[in-house]
N, C-alpha and C positions, 0 to 999 in steps of 0.2 A: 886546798881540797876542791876541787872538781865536780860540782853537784848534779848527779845524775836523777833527784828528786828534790824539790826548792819546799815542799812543803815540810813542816818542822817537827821533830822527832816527837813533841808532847801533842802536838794536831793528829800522826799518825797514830799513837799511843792510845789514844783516846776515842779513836775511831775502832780500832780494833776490840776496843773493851767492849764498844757498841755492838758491833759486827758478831763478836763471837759466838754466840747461840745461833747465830741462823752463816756462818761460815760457809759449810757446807755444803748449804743448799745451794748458797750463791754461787759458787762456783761451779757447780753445776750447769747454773744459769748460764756465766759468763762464757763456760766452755760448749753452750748449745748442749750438753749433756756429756761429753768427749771425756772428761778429764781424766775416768777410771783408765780409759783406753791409753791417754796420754801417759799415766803412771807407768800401767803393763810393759811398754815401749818403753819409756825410761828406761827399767829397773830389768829389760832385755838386753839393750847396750851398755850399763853397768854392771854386770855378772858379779854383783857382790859373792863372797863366797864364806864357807863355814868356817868361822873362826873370826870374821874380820870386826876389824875394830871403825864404829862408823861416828861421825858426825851427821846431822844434819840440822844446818841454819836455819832461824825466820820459822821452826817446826809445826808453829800454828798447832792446829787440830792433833797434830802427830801422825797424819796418813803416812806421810813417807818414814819417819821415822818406826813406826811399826812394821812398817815392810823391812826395813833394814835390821831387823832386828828378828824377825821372822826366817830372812833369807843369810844372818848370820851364825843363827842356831844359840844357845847358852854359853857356850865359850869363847863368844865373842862380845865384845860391850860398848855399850848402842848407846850415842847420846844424843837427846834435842835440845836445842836452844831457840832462845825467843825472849825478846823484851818485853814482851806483854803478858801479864800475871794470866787476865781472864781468859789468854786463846790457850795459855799453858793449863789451866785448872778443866778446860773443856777436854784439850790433851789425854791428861791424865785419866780422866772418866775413860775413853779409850782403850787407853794404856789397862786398866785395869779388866776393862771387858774383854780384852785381849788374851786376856791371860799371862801379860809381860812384867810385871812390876818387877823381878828380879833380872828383869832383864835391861827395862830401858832406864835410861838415870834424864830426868824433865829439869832443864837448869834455866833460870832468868837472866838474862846476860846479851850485852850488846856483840852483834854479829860483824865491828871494825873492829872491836879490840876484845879478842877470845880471850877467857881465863882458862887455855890448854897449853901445855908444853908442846914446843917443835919437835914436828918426826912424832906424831903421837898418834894419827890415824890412817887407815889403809883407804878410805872412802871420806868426802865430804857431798853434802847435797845441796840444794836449795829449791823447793819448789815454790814457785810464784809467789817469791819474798825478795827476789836482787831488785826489784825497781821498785820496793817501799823504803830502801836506806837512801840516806843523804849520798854516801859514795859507793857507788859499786867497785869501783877499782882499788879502795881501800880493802874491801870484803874480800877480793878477789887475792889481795896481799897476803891477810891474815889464812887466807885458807892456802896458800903454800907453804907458807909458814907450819901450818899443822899436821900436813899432808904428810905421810912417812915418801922415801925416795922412791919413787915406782908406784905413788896413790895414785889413783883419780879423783877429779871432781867433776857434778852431773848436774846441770844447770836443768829444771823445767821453767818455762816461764812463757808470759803473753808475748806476742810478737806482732810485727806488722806484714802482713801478704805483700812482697814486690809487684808482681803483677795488677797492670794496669786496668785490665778486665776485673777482678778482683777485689780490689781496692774501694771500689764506692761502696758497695755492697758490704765490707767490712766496717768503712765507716758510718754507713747507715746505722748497722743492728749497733754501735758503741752509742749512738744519739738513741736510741730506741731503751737499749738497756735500762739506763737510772730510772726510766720509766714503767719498766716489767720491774726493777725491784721495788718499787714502791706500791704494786699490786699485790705484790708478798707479805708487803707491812715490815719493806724495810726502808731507810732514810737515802729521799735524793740525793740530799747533799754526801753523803757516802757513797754510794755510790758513782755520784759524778767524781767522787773521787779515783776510783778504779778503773773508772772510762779512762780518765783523763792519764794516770800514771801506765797506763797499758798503752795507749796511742801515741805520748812521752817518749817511752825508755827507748834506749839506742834498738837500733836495727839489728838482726840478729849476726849479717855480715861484723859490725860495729861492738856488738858484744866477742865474736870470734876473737877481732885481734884484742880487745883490751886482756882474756884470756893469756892471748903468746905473748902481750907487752909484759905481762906477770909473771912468764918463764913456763908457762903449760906448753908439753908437745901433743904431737898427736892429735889436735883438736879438732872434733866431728860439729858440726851441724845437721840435725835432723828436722826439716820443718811440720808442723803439724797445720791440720784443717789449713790445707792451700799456703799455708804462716803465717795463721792467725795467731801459735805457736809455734816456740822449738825447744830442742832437745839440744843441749851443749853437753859435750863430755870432753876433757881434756887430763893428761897425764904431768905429774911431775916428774921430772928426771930423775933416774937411778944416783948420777953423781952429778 
């Protein structure tokens, strides 16, 4: 295995239990305020459509997976996953205010080794959860694997800006960060975690191919704020 996060699945686990009531916020933070926008854009290049049957990993809070479930209609059926009890239980408050519960199914389950059948969904997601697993190329397996032939999958996630101009300036506000969230009354050391796993994960070039090393065609990159983010989408084959 290939670790594309070295820190260990009960450190992240337990962070997130941390995290979970003020999730939200942060990310907000982290994305300068952007993120709502970074969704919209997503889920504009994914054209989920009415009927479809969706996954989405890492679900957290269930942003995305309430859109997928929104933009599927009732006769489609909409699942989130996530290993962590407390982001899932924050979820669900969501989910419920939403007015979804017969719509979206909240399941506890690691995002390398799915408990779905192959060929099982038209849509997978993952928003800003591929660079808190140990392997992202393992993730990237099991969601072909689950993908019906002709799904897509829609990566959102932190990236790094190429440009040279760019670039200090991004790594400034990452050293500044842990420091705005702990004016929030949330915990350095968490957050130095998020610095640290966002300035980490592969390049968004680097995440493309491991994508087509995994058999995706069609794969887009769409960069966000300069790429500070991006927007992956890629297709599996009809045959």
């Amino acid at each position: 295995m290939a670790l594309t996060n070295h820190h260990s699945e009960q450190e992240v686990n337990q962070m997130f239990t941390r995290l979970a009531k003020r999730y939200d916020l942060m990310n907000d933070v982290v994305s300068l305020g952007t993120q709502r926008r970074w969704r919209q854009k997503f889920f504009d290049q994914l054209a989920v459509f009415p009927g479809a049957d969706s996954l989405d990993l890492c679900c957290g809070t269930a942003d995305l997976t309430i859109k997928l479930a929104q933009l599927a209609g009732p006769r489609g059926c909409t699942i989130g996953l996530d290993f962590n009890e407390a982001m899932l239980a924050a979820g669900a408050e969501k989910v419920k205010a939403a007015d979804l519960n017969k719509d979206i199914e909240l399941v506890q389950g690691d995002a390398m080794q799915l408990p779905f059948a192959a060929n099982q969904f038209d849509f997978v997601t993952i928003g800003f959860g591929l660079r808190n697993v140990p392997d992202a190329a393992q993730v990237l397996a099991e969601v072909m694997r689950v993908l019906k032939p002709g799904g897509w999958f829609g990566c959102l996630e932190m990236s790094q800006p190429q440009s040279r101009l760019v670039r200090p300036f991004w790594r400034a506000y990452f050293q500044v960060f842990p420091v705005l969230a702990r004016t929030l009354g949330a915990s350095y050391q968490d957050y130095s975690y998020l610095k640290e796993t966002s300035m980490q994960f592969v390049s968004a070039a680097r995440l493309k191919a491991m994508m087509e090393t995994a058999g995706m065609q069609k794969v887009t990159v769409t960069p966000l704020n300069l790429g500070a983010g991006a927007i992956h989408c890629g297709q599996k084959p009809r045959s």
